[in-house]
C-alpha positions in Angstrom: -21.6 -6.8 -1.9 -20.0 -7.1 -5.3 -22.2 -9.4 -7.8 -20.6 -12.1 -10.2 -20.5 -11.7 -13.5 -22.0 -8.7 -14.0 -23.2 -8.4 -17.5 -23.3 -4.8 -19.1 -24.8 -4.3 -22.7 -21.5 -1.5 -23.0 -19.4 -4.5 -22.6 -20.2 -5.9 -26.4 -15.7 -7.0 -26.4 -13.2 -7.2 -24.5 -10.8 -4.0 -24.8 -7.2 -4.5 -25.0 -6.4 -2.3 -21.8 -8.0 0.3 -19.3 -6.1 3.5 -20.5 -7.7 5.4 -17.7 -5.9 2.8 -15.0 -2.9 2.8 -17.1 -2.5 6.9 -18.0 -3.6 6.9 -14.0 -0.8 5.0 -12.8 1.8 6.9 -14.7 0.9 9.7 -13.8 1.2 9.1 -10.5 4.6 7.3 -10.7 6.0 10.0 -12.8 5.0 12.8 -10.0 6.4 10.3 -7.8 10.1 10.6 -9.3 9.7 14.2 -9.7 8.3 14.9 -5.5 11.2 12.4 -4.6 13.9 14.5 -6.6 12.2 17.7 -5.0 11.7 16.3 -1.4 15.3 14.5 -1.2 17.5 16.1 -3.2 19.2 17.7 0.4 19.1 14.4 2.4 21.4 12.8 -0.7 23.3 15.5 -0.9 24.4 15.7 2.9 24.9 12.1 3.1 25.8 10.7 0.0 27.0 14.2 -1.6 24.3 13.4 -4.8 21.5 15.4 -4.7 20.1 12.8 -7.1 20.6 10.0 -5.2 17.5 8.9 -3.6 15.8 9.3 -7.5 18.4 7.4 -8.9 17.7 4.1 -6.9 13.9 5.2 -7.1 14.0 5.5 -10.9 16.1 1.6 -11.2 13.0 -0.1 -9.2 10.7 2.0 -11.0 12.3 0.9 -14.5 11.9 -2.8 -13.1 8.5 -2.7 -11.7 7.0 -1.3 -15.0 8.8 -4.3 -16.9 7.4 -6.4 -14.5 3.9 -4.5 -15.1 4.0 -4.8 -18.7 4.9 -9.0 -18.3 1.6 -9.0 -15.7 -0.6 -6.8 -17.4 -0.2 -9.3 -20.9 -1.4 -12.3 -19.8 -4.4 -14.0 -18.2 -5.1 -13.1 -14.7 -5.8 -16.9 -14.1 -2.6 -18.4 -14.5 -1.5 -17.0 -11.3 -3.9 -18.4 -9.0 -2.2 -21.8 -9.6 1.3 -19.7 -7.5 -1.3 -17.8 -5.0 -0.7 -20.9 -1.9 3.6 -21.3 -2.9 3.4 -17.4 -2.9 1.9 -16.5 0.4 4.1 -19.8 2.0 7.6 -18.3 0.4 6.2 -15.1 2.3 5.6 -16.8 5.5 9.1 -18.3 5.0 11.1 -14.7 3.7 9.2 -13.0 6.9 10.6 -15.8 9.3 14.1 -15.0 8.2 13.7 -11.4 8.5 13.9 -12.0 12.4 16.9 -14.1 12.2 19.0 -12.7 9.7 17.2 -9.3 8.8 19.0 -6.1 8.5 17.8 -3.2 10.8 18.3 0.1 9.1 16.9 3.6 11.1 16.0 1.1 14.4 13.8 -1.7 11.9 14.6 -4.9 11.0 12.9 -5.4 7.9 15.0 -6.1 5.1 16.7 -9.0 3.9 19.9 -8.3 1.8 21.1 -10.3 -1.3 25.0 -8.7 -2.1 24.4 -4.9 -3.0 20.4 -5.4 -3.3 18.2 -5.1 -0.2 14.5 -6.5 0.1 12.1 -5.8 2.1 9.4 -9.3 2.1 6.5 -7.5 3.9 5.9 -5.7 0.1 6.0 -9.3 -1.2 3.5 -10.6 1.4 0.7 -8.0 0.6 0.5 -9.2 -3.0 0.6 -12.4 -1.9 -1.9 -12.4 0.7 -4.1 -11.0 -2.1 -4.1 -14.2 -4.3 -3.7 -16.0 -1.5 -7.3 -15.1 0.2 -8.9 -14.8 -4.0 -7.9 -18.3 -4.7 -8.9 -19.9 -1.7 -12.3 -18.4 -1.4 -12.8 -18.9 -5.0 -12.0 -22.6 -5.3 -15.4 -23.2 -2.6 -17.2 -20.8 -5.2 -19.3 -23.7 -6.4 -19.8 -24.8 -3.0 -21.5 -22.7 -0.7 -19.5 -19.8 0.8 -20.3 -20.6 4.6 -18.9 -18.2 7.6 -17.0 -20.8 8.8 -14.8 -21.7 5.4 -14.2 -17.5 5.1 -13.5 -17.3 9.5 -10.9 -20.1 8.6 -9.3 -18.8 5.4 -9.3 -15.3 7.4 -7.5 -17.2 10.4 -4.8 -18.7 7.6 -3.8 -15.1 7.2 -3.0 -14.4 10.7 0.8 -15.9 11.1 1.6 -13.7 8.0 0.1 -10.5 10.1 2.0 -11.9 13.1 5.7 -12.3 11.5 5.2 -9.1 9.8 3.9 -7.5 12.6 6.5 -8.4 14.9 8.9 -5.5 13.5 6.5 -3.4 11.1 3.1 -2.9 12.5 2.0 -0.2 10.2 2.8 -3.8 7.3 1.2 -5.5 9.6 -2.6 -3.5 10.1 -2.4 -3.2 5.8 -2.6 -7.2 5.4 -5.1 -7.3 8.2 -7.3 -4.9 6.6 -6.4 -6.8 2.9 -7.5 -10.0 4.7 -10.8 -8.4 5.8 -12.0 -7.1 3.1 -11.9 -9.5 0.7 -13.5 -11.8 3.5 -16.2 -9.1 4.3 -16.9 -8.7 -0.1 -17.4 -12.5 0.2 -19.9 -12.9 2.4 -24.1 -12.2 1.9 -24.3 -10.8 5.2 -22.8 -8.0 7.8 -23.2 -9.2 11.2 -20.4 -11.8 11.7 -18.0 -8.7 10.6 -18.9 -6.9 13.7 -17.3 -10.0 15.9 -14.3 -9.7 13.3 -13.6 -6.3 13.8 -13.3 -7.1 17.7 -11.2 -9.9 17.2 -8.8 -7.9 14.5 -8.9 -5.0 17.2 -8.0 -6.9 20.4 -5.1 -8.9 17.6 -4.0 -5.1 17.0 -4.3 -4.7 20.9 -2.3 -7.4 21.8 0.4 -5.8 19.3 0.7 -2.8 20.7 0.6 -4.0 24.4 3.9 -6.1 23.4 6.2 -2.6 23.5 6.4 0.0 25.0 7.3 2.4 22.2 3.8 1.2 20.4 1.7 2.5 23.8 3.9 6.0 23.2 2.8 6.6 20.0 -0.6 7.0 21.3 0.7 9.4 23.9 2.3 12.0 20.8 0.0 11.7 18.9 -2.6 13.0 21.6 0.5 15.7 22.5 3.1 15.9 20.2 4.5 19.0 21.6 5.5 17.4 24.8 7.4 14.5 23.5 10.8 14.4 21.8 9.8 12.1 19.1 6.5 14.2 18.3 9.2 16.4 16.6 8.6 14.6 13.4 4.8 15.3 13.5 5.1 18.9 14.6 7.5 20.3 11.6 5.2 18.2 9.4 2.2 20.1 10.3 4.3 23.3 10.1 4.8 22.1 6.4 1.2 21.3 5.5 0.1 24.8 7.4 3.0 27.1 5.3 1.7 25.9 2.3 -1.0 27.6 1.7 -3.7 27.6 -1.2 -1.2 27.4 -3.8 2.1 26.3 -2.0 5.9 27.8 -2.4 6.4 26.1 -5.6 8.4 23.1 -6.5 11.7 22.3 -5.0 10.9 25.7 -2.7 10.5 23.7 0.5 12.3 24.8 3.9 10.9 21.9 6.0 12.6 19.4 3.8 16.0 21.1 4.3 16.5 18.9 7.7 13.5 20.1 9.3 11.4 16.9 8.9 13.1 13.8 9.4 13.3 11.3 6.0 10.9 13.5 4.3 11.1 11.5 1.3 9.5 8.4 2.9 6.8 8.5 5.1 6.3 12.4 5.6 6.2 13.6 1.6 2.7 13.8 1.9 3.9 17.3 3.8 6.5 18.7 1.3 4.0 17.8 -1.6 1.9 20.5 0.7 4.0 23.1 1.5 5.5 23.1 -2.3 1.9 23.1 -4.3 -0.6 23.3 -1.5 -3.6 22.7 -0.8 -5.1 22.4 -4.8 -1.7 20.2 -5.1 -2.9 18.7 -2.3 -6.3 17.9 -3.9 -5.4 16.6 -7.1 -2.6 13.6 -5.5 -5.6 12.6 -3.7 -8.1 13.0 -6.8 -5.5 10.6 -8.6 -6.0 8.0 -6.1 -9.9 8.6 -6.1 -9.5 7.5 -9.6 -7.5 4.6 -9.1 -9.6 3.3 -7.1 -12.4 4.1 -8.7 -11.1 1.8 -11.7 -10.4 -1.0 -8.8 -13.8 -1.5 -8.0 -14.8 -1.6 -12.0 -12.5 -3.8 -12.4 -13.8 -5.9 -9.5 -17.5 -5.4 -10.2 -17.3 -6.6 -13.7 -14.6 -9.2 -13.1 -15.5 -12.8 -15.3 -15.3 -14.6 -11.8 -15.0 -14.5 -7.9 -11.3 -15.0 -8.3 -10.8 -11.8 -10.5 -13.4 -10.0 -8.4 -11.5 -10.8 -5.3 -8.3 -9.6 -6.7 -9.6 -6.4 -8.0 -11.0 -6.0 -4.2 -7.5 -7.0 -2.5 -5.9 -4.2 -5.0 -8.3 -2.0 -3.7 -8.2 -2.3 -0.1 -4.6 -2.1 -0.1 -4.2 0.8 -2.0 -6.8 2.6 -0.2 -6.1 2.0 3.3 -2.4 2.5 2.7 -3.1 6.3 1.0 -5.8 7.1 3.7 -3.3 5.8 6.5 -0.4 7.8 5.3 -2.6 11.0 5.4 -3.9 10.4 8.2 -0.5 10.3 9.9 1.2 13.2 8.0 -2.1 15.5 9.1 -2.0 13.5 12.9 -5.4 12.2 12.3 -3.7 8.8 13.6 -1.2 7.8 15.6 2.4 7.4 13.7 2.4 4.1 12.2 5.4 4.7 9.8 3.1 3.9 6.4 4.6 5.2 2.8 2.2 6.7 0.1 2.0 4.5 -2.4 3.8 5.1 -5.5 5.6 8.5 -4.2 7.2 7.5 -0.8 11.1 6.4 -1.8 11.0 2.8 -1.9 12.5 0.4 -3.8 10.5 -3.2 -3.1 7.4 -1.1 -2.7 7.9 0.7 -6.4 8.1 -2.7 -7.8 5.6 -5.0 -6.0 2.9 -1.8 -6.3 3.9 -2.0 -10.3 3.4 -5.9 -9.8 -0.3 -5.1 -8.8 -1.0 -2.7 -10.8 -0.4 -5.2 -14.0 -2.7 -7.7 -11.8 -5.3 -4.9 -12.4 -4.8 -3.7 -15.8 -5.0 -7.3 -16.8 -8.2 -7.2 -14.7 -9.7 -4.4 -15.8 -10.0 -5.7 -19.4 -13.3 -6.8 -18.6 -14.6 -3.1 -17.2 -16.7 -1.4 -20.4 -15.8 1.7 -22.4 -16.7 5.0 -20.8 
């Protein structure tokens, strides 16, 4: 369980910023743009006739989102628990709507369009959720933190995971494990998560029972070469397996050419693969190690519960969204349709990531010098 405050003789000031979170996260991004130009440069081509086109929107929401991160990452953590309940209502609200009025674009409704500008609210609701869940648990902070004040904050997070749910599961499993998380990091004991884990697995259950195209899923995944739609997973697996030690080299893959279906959202993890291999491979993932790595700092030597609890939302999400994604792309999982953060082709995600990743660099102040 993560302590508060935690008080470190290192820590003798405050620095201005974590440059290892920061250098971290551009890095990242900036492969990102670079893996998206590689990856779809022949999807825009053949259906927008711009081989840039996929980057170009990418590169827009990437310009905003680190605008936004800048205007996070300058100011006091604390002044946004005081929009953490209006937040996570407006995303109840924006995730209603989606059912009624969402557009559906490749068989999803998820998006809610504003003239030429598309949003997708499920992005919004993550964030939200996470200073949702850190500023109600830490307002009883001076009270005493009983199971039954977490089981009912926990509960509060379940019409969010329902309305998302409804149309994006793989949304939907990410908040529930946010929720979790922080409710499991708030707690001085283990048991009662045992009876939580049921209860999430038989809400996941319950999902998936409600269609039919949930249950098949299970059914690829088990034998994708018997099933139409196992396509995707097959040419994906081809990618990761031509690849190699070193890969083909950048821009050098075949399986993007058509072979595997919108390889620039979910299924990049493969053409990043197949173009710099397995040590390519390696080092995305050792980026993300790091991230998270400065995550939990941030969270162990947050000045309070509430910054502590944010640093652990930040963390949960990213992690269990990177370790989902891979876990689909290698068919570990089922297919749950999950983006890898920061390199997937995503507008909303880009920015709201960006969002959080300012929450945590304003965080992270706190974390002493190396």
């Amino acid at each position: 369980m993560i302590r508060w405050p935690v008080k470190s003789k290192a820590a003798k000031k405050e620095k201005t910023i974590d440059y290892i979170l920061l250098i971290t996260v551009l890095l990242i991004t900036v492969f990102g743009l670079v893996m998206l130009y590689s990856t779809g440069a022949y999807n825009g081509e053949v259906r927008f006739g711009d081989a840039g086109y996929y980057v170009k929107k990418q590169f827009f929401a990437t310009s905003l989102g680190l605008a936004v991160m800048y205007f996070v990452a300058t100011r006091d953590y604390h002044i946004w628990e005081k929009f953490a309940v209006p937040a996570y209502m407006l995303s109840l609200v924006l995730s209603a709507l989606v059912l009624f009025v969402g557009d559906t674009y490749n068989g999803s409704r998820r998006w809610l369009s504003l003239g030429p500008l598309s949003f997708q609210p499920s992005e919004f609701a993550k964030v939200a959720v996470v200073l949702f869940l850190a500023a109600m648990i830490s307002r009883r902070e001076r009270r005493t933190l009983d199971l039954k004040y977490l089981v009912g904050v926990f509960g509060m997070t379940l019409p969010i995971v329902a309305l998302v749910g409804t149309n994006n599961l793989s949304t939907a499993i990410i908040i529930l494990g946010i929720a979790v998380i922080v409710v499991f990091v708030s707690y001085r004991t283990y048991f009662p998560f045992i009876c939580m884990g049921i209860i999430g697995v038989a809400f996941m259950g319950v999902f998936l029972s409600l269609e039919s195209y949930r249950l098949e899923r299970l059914l690829i995944w088990r034998n994708p070469e018997e099933y139409e739609k196992g396509f995707q997973t097959i040419q994906g697996l081809y990618a990761i397996g031509s690849g190699g030690l070193f890969g083909k080299g950048l821009g050098e893959s075949l399986q993007k050419l058509g072979f595997v279906p919108e390889a620039q959202n979910d299924m990049i993890f493969s053409i990043i693969c197949e173009e710099l291999g397995l040590v390519g491979a390696i080092l995305v993932i050792g980026i993300f190690f790091v991230m998270i790595w400065r995550f939990l700092l941030a969270a162990q030597y947050a000045k309070d519960l509430f910054g502590a609890l944010i640093g652990a939302g930040i963390l949960a999400h990213i992690a269990i969204q990177v370790i989902l994604n891979i876990g689909v792309v290698t068919n570990t999982i089922p297919n749950t349709g999950i983006t890898l953060p920061f390199v997937s082709y995503g507008g909303t995600s880009i920015v709201f990531l960006l969002a959080e990743m300012g929450l945590a660099l304003s965080l992270s102040r706190s974390v002493p010098e190396v």
